[in-house]
N, C-alpha and C positions, 0 to 999 in steps of 0.2 A: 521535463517541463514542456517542452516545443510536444511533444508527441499527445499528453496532457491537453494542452492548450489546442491542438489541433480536433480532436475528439470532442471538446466541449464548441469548438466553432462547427463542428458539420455534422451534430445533434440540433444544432438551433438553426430552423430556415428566417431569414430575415429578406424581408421586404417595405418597401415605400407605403404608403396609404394615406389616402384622406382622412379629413377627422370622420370620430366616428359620433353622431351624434345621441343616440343609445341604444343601452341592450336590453331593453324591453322589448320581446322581439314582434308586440304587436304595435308598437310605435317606431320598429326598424325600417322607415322609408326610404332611405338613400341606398345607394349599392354598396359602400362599402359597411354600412350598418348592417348590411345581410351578413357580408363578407365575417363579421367579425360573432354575430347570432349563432350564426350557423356552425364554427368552434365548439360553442358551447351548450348549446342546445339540440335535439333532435328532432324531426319532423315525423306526422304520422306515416307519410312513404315519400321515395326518394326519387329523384332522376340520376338513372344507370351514367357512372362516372364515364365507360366507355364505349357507348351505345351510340350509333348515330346511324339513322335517326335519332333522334331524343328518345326514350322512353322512359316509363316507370316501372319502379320495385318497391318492394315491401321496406320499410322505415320500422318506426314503432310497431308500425299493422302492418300484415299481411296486405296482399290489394283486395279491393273491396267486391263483394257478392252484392251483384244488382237487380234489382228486381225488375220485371220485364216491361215495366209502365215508365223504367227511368227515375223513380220517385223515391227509389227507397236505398241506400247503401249501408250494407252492412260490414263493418272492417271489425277483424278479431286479431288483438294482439297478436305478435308475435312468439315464440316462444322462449321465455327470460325476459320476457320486456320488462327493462326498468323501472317502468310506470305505469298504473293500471287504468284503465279504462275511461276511472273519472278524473285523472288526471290530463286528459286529452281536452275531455268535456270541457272541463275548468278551463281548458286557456281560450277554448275556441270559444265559447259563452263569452269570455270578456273581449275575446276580438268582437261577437258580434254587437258589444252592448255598447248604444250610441253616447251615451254619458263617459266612456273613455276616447270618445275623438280619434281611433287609430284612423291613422291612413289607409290601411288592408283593410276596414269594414268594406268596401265593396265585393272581396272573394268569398264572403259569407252570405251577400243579399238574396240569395236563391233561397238557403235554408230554411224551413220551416218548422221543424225540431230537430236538438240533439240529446238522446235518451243512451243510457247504458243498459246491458243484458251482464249483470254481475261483474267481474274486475275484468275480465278480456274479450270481450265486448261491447263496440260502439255502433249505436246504430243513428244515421243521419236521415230523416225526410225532407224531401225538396217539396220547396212549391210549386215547379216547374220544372222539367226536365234540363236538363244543364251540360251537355256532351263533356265541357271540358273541366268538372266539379272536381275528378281525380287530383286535376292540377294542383289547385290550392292548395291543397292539403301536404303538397311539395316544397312549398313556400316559406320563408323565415316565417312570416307573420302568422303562422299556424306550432312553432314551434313549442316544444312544450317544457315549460317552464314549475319546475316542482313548488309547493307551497312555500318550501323553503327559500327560495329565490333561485337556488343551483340546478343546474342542468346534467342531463347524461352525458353531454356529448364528447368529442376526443379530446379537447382542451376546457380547461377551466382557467377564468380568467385571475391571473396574481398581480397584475400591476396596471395600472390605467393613470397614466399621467398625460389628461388631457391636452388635447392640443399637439404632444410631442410625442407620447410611445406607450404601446399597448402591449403587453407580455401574455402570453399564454400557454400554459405547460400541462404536461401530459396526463389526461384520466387514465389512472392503469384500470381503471373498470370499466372501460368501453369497450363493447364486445368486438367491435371492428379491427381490432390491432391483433386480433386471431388471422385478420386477411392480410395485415401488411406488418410484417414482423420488423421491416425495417425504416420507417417512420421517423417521423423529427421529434425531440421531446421534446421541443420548446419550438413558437411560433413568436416572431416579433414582429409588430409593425412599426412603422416610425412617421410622425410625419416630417417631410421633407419639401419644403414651399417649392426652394428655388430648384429647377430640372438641372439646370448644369453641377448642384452640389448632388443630385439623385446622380449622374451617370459620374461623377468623380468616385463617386462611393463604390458603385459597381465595377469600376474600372481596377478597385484598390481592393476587391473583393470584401467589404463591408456590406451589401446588400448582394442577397441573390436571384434576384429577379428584379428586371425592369420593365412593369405590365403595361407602362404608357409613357412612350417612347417619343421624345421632345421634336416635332420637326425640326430643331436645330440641329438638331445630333444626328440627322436623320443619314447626311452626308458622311458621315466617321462611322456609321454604321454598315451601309454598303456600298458594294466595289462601282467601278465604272459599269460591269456587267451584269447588274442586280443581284447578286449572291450578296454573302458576309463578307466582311474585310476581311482578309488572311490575319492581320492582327487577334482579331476577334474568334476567327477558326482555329489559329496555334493556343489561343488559350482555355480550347473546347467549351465556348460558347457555344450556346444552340440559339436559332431566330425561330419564332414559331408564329405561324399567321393563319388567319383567318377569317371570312366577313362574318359582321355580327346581329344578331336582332336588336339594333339597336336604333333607334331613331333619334337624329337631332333636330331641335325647331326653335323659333323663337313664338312664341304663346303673344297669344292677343288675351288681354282680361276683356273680357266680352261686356265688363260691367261698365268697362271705361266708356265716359260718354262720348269721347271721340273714334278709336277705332273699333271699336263695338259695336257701334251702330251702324257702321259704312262699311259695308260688304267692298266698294267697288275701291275703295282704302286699302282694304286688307288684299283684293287682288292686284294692285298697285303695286304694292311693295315685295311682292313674293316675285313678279315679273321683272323688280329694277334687281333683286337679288343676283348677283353675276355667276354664276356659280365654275363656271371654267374659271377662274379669277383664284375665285374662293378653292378648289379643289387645288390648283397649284401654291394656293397656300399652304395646304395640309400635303403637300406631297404627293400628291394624288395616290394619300392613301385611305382613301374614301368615295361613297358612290352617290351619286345624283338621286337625291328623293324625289318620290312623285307623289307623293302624298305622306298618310303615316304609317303606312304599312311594308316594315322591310322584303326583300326577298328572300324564298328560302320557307315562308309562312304560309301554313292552311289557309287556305280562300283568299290570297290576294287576287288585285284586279290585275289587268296588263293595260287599262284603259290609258292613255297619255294625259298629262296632264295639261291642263290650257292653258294655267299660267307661268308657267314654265320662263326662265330668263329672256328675257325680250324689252329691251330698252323701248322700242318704241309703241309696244302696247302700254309699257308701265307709266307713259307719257300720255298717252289719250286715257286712261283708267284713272289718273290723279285728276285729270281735267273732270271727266266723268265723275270726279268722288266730290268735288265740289272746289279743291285747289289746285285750278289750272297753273302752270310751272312752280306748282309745290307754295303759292301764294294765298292765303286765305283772303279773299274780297272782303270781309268782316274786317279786318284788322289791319290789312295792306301789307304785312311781314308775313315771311315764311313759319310753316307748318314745323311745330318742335315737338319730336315725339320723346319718351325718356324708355331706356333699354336697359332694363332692372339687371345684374350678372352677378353673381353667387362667386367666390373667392376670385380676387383682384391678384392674378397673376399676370405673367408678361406675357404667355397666348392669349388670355382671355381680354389684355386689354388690345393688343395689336390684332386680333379680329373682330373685335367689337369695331375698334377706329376702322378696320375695312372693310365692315357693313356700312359704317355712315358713309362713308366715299361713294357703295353704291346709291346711295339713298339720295344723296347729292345731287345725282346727276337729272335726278326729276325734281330739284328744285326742294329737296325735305331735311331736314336739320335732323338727326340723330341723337340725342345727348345720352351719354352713360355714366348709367350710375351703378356704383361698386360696394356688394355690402359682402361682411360676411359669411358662411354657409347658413348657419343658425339663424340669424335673422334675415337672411332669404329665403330660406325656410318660412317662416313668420310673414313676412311682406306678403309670401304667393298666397299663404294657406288664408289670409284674412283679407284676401284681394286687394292691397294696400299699393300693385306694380298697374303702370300700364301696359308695356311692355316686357318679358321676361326670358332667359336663355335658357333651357334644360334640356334634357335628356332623357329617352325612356328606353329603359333595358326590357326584353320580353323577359316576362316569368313563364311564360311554358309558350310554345311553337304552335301560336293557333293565330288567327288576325283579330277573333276577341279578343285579346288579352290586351291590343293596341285601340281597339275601335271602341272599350268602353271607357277610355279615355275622355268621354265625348258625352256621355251618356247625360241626361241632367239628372237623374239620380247620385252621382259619383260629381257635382260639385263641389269648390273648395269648401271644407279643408281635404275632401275628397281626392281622388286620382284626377277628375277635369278640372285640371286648376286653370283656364280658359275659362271657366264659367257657362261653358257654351251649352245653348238649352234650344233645341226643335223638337217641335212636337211628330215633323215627319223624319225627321232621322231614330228618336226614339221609337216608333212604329217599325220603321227599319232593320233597327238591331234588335228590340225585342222579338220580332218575326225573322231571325237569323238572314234576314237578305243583306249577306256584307257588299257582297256586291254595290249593290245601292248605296248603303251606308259610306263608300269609299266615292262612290260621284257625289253625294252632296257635300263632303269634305272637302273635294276636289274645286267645287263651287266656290263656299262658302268661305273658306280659305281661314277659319279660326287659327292656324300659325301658318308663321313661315315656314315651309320644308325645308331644309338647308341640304341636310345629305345621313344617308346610311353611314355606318361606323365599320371600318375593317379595326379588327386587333393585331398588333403586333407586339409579342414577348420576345423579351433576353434571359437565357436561363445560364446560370454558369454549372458548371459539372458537375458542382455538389450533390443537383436536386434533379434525382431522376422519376420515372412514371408521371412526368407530365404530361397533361392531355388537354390542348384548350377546350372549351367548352364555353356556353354562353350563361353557362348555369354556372358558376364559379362558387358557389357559397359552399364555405368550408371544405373547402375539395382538398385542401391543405393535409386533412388526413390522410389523404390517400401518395402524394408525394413518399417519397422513398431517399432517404440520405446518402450519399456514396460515398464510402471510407477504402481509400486504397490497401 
């Protein structure tokens, strides 16, 4: 029975996760909506699990034959591809059709047809030339999704009990477990609100991975001498780290009629933001943004940014915005802004409360308001916040992929959920000058920068060939079990 019971615990990897809001995967906007798409469905090519730089490989398709003008991409299935041709067609058509609302219509906007040449053959025209179009097609939201509703990919979903835990067990017809014979057959996710019951769990080996790791726990994690606790090393823990493409901000809704229209508002508050403060709140395990573009990314700037933590420009810039010590002359009371935040946990309210501390101190009221994922979701995408807290993970290693974030073609319910709309930024990005495109950002200051994301994993010894990566989507397949 124990020997039994041991084998059916270290077939199943199990880990933490957000909700997942769905698995439609051209409606999979959050990260862990990928996390859980990408299971179940396949992509027409991949990013190399252990490649770094990042690169691409053949998925569904081969990588694609291009035509010398840029215009034309030809991808030919692979060979046994699961799914033929117009099966590819079929999903990417409905990501690009604006009557389904996806979030991902913008990694289609280039397109200008997609035709098939018999079942393993897809041929794409662009409208314009697109360097980074391969990417996409890397993407959940490109995944492809059988008529039937079911997917190729290495798991298939058996259990979805929303809100609380997600099961997923093993496709013996994916052709990928020919690469890794020794594999999890089951994937669970759970969610788990509160962090101190996530690290009791992993402490008791009921979870085996800890992908995001409580600054409270931060201290029981490592030694006086920055290593692993010896606790944690005697029980062949692994720590795995690494910076991420990731950017945090807090979103100005550009439509709001107050900080929307005051540029010298919005550089106001990016300058009261403390961020030495703020970084030893997170442990400083995190890096000072200068705009939206992480390090590590094709064509970022190194230009400095101007508004940068500085108490007392962010005191002459309120004055300048129109409320001198955070006082509207209009009304004779202080300036109340509201800071929309997506799951009401005890990081997200105990940094939100010390944002308003910085905000304070130029005289501006903060209020937070706490909803949850789904209907922040809802608020952003129907511009219903004035202010908003989120996060953008890169999908592929380019500074496009951050900068059309911004675009006004990609308004909500779009990727610019800012609303932010220039007509000389758009000229900008559409003539690839990022350059540019990252000083008028820098200007204009549509969010707050707060700071780049480093990750840091807890792996217990169960779960070996881990490789972080900033691409995480269903990499689960490629984990390996270890049985003594």
């Amino acid at each position: 029975m124990i020997l039994s019971s041991f084998l059916i615990f270290a077939a199943t990897f199990t880990r933490p996760m957000e909700r997942v809001s769905s698995m439609d995967p051209i409606q999979a906007e959050a990260v862990y909506d990928c996390r859980a798409v990408n299971l179940v469905y396949e992509t027409p090519l991949e990013i190399d699990y252990t490649a770094r730089p990042y690169r691409l490989v053949p998925g569904l398709c081969e990588l694609p034959r291009v035509s010398e003008d840029g215009l034309v991409y030809r991808f030919e299935l692979v060979r046994n591809s699961p799914v033929n041709s117009s099966d590819i067609k079929r999903n990417l058509d409905r990501l690009r059709d604006v009557k389904n609302v996806s979030p991902g219509g913008w990694t289609m906007k280039a397109v200008d047809s997609i035709e098939t040449e018999g079942d393993e053959m897809l041929v794409i025209r662009l409208k314009y030339p697109q360097r980074v179009f391969p990417w996409m097609l890397a993407m959940s939201y490109s995944s492809v999704r059988l008529e039937s509703g079911e997917g190729t990919g290495p798991y298939k979903l058996t259990k979805w009990w929303k809100g609380h835990e997600m099961v997923f067990d093993r496709n013996p017809d994916w052709r990928g477990w020919e690469k890794n014979t020794s594999g999890f057959d089951r994937v669970r996710y759970l969610v788990i609100d509160d962090v101190s019951t996530q690290w009791l769990m992993f402490l008791k080996g009921e979870i085996d991975m800890l992908g995001e790791i409580s600054r409270d726990n931060w201290d029981a994690i490592i030694d006086g001498e920055g290593g692993l606790d010896k606790s944690l090393v005697d029980k062949g823990v692994e720590l795995h780290g690494m910076p991420k493409l990731e950017v945090a901000y807090v979103g100005f809704n550009m439509n709001d009629p107050v900080v929307g229209r005051n540029k010298y508002l919005r550089q106001a508050l990016n300058a009261a933001f403390d961020y030495p403060t703020w970084e030893k709140f997170y442990n400083h395990r995190i890096v000072r943004a200068d705009g939206p573009v992480p390090y590590g990314v094709q064509d970022k700037s190194d230009k400095p940014f101007p508004y940068a933590c500085d108490l007392e420009k962010a005191k002459e810039l309120i004055a300048k915005a129109g409320y001198p010590n955070g006082i509207d002359p209009e009304t004779g009371r202080r300036l109340t802004l509201t800071l929309t935040i997506g799951r009401p946990t005890q990081d997200s309210r105990e940094s939100g409360e010390l944002m308003a501390s910085f905000f304070e101190k130029i005289g501006v009221k903060l209020e937070l308001q706490f909803m949850t994922w789904d209907a922040f979701l809802r608020a952003v995408n129907e511009s219903r916040v004035q202010m908003y807290r989120m996060a953008w993970v890169g999908d592929y290693p380019d500074a496009e992929n951050f900068l059309q974030l911004f675009h006004s073609a990609n308004v909500s319910p779009g990727a610019n959920h800012s609303n932010y709309r220039s007509s000389e930024y758009d000229a900008a990005f559409d003539g690839l000058d990022y350059e540019k495109c990252q000083e008028i950002l820098r200007e204009d200051c549509p969010w707050i920068y707060t700071h780049f994301s480093k990750a840091y994993t807890l792996l217990r010894p169960v779960v070996k060939n881990y490789i972080p990566s900033d691409f995480p989507y269903g990499q689960e397949k490629w984990y390996e079990k270890s049985v003594p």
